[in-house]
Structure formats: structure tokens, C-alpha cells
N, C-alpha and C positions, 0 to 999 in steps of 0.2 A: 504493500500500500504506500509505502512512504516515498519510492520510487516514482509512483504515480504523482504526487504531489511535487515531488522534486521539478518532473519533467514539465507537468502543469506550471509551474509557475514561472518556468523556465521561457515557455510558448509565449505566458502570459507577460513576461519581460518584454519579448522581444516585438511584440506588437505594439506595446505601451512606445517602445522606442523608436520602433521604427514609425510609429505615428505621431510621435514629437517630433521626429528630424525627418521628414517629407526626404532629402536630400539623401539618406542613406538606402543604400540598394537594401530592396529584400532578398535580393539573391545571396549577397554577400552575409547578410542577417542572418540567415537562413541555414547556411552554409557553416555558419558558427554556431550557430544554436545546436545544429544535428551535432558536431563532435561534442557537445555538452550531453547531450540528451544522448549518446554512444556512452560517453564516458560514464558516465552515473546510472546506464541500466544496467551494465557490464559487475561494476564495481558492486553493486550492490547482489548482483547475482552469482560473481565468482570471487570477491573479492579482488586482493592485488597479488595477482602469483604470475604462473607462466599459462596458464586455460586463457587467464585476461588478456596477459599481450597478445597469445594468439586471436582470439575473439575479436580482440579491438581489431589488431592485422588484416583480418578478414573482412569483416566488416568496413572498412575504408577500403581496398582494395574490390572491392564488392560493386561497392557502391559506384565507385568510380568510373568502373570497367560497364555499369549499367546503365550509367547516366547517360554515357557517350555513347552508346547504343543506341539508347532509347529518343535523344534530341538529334542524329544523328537522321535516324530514320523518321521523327517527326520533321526537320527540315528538307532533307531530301524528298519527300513525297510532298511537300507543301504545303504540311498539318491537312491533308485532304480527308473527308472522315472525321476532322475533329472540330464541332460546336463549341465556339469557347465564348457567345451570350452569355454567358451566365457569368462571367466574370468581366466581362468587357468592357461595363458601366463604372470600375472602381477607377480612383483614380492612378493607380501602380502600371504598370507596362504590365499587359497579361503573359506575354512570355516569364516573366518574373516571379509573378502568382503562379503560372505552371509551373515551373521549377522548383517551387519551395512545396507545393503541393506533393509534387512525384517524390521529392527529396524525401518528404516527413515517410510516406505511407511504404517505398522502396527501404528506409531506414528500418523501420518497425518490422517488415519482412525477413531485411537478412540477418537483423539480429536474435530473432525469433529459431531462424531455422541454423545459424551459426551455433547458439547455444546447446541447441535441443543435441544436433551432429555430434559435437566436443564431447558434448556433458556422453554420450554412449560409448563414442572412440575411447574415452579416457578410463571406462568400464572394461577395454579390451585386453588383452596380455601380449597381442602382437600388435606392432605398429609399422608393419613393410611398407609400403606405399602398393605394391602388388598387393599386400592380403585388405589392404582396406579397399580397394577398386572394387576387387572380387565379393567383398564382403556382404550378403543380402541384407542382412542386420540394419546397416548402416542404409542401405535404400529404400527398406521399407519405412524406418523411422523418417527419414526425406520426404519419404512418399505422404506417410501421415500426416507431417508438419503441413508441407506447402497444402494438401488439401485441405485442412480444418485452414491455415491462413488466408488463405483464397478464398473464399466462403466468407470468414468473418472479415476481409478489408473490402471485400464488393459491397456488403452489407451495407456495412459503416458510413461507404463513399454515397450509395446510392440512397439510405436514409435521408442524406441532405438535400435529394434533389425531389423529396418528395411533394414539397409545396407548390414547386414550381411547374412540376409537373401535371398535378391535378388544376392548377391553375391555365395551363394550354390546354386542356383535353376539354376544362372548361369554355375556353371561348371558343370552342367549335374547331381546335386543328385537329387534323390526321391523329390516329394511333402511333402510325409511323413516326411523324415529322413530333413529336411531341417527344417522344422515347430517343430518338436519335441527339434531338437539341437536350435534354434533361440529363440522359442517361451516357453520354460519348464521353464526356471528363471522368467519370465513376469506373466506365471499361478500359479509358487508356489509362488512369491510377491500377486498375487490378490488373491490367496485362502488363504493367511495369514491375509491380509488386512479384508477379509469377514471374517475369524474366529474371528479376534479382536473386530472388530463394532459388531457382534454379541453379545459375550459375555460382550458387553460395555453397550448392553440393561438393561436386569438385574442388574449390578453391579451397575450403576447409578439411576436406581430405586432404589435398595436396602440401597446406600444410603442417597439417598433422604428422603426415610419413615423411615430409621432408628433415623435418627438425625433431623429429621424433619425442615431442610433446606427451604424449601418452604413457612414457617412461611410467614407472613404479615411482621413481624418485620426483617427478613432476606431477604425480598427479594431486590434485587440492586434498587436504585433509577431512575428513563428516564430521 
């Protein structure tokens, strides 16, 4: 719980501040807050040992290698597909509000399925880099995370757009054109969130067996 609070008031900073100084990027904001709100979900969940610096590692390497995927392919194709009304009207650059959107909900993702991965690895007796590839254990646990995660960050995302939604459907638009404009920022936050946990499988194996983290002597104390 405390965690939660930590992080909360953390959000809660950064909005205060970045809406006293008009002048400050939210991207840059943003960008700082997510290594606070890493550092202090981390720390509170594995303490300060060697699980954390891997975790933390992963997670910024995660994220990073996700972002430029994910903006990468939203500028290449021309945002085509993507309704972004609904943000349009603030006064912030909406690429800015994208970015710190995808930042928050990508973060929460790969630290979710970073921990869950470690916290099993670190249950194992072997740490090859071959026997954890191999290892089904480790994939179904993946497999579990990212679905309950997907599931609950589509939820969360599309919650918010339920006003607005029943509010088009009200003035008489399309099925279609109402779900597409309400619901497109909800699907590209949850297909970024699933590209992160993804690639947060491998990466956290890889350095698990690389640095062989999972030692008996590394592993955190109960």
C-alpha cells in the first residue's frame, strides 16, 4: 500500500508542477517521474540487493528499446488509426500527453512482469542462459503475467473513455466511428503495454544467465 501512495503523490507532484511552469516539457517530466516511480516500486519490493539492480536494468532497458518501437512505428505510418480528440483540446503538445501516457502504462507493464520472471529465476538452482531459454516454468509464468496484465491495463485505459463514449453514441454517431475515436488511445496504451512485457521476457532472462544473478549467494534473503 505504501508504495501506492509513494507513487500517487509522486504523479501528483508532477502535474502540480508541470502546471505551474507551462514552460516545462511533460515529456521531460515525465521521463523523471517514471525513474522515481521504477525506483521506489523496485525498492520496496526487492529491497537494495543484486534482484534490484537487475530489475531496475531491465526495466530501463525495456522500456527504452519499447518506446522507440512503439513512436517509431506510430511516426512512420502517420499515427494512421490513431484518434487523438480526446486529448487535442488540452493545452500541452499531444505528442507529449502520448508519450507520458504510453511511458506511465509501458512502465507498470514491464515492471510487473520483470519482477514476477526474477522473483521465479531466483527460485531456480540453475542459471545457464541455455537452461532458462529452455525452461517452460519461466514461460508459463510470462505467459500468466502479461495475460492477467493485458486484461487489467485495457480495462483501466478504457474505463476513462467511458463518458465520452456514451456521450457520441448519444448524439446519434456510428457504433463504429464512436469506439474507434473513444476507444484507439486505450488499444494503442494496451498494444504498447503487451509489446513491453513481451520483450521484458527475454531481456530479463538474458540477464539473469548472463551475470548469473540467480546464484545461491545472490539470491535476497525471506
Amino acid at each position: 500500500m505504501l508504495p501506492f501512495f509513494v507513487n500517487g503523490s509522486l504523479l501528483v507532484l508532477m502535474v502540480v508542477i508541470c502546471s505551474a511552469y507551462p514552460s516545462l516539457s511533460l515529456s521531460f517530466a515525465s521521463s523523471i517521474m517514471t525513474l522515481f516511480f521504477i525506483f521506489v516500486s523496485l525498492f520496496f519490493i526487492d529491497g537494495i540487493n543484486q534482484k534490484f539492480i537487475s530489475d531496475f536494468s531491465v526495466s530501463i532497458v525495456t522500456i527504452l528499446i519499447s518506446l522507440s518501437l512503439i513512436f517509431f512505428t506510430i511516426i512512420s505510418t502517420n499515427e494512421k488509426g490513431l484518434f487523438l480528440q480526446s486529448i487535442s483540446f488540452l493545452s500541452r503538445p499531444v505528442f507529449e500527453i502520448l508519450y507520458s501516457q504510453i511511458l506511465l502504462g509501458v512502465s507498470a507493464g514491464v515492471i510487473e512482469t520483470s519482477t514476477t520472471i526474477s522473483t521465479y529465476i531466483f527460485s531456480e538452482k540453475e542459471f545457464s542462459k541455455e537452461h532458462l531459454f529452455r525452461q517452460e516454468g519461466v514461460t508459463n509464468v510470462a505467459y500468466k503475467t502479461i495475460s492477467t496484465m493485458s486484461v487489467t491495463l485495457f480495462i483501466s485505459y478504457a474505463v476513462m473513455s467511458v463518458p465520452s463514449l456514451v456521450l457520441y453514441l448519444e448524439n446519434n454517431n456510428s457504433v463504429n466511428y464512436s469506439v474507434s475515436v473513444n476507444l484507439s488511445m486505450a488499444i494503442t496504451e494496451t498494444i504498447s503495454s503487451i509489446l513491453a512485457m513481451l520483450l521484458t521476457v527475454p531481456i530479463t532472462i538474458y540477464f539473469h544467465a548472463k551475470f548469473g544473478l540467480n546464484k545461491e549467494s545472490s539470491r535476497p534473503k525471506l
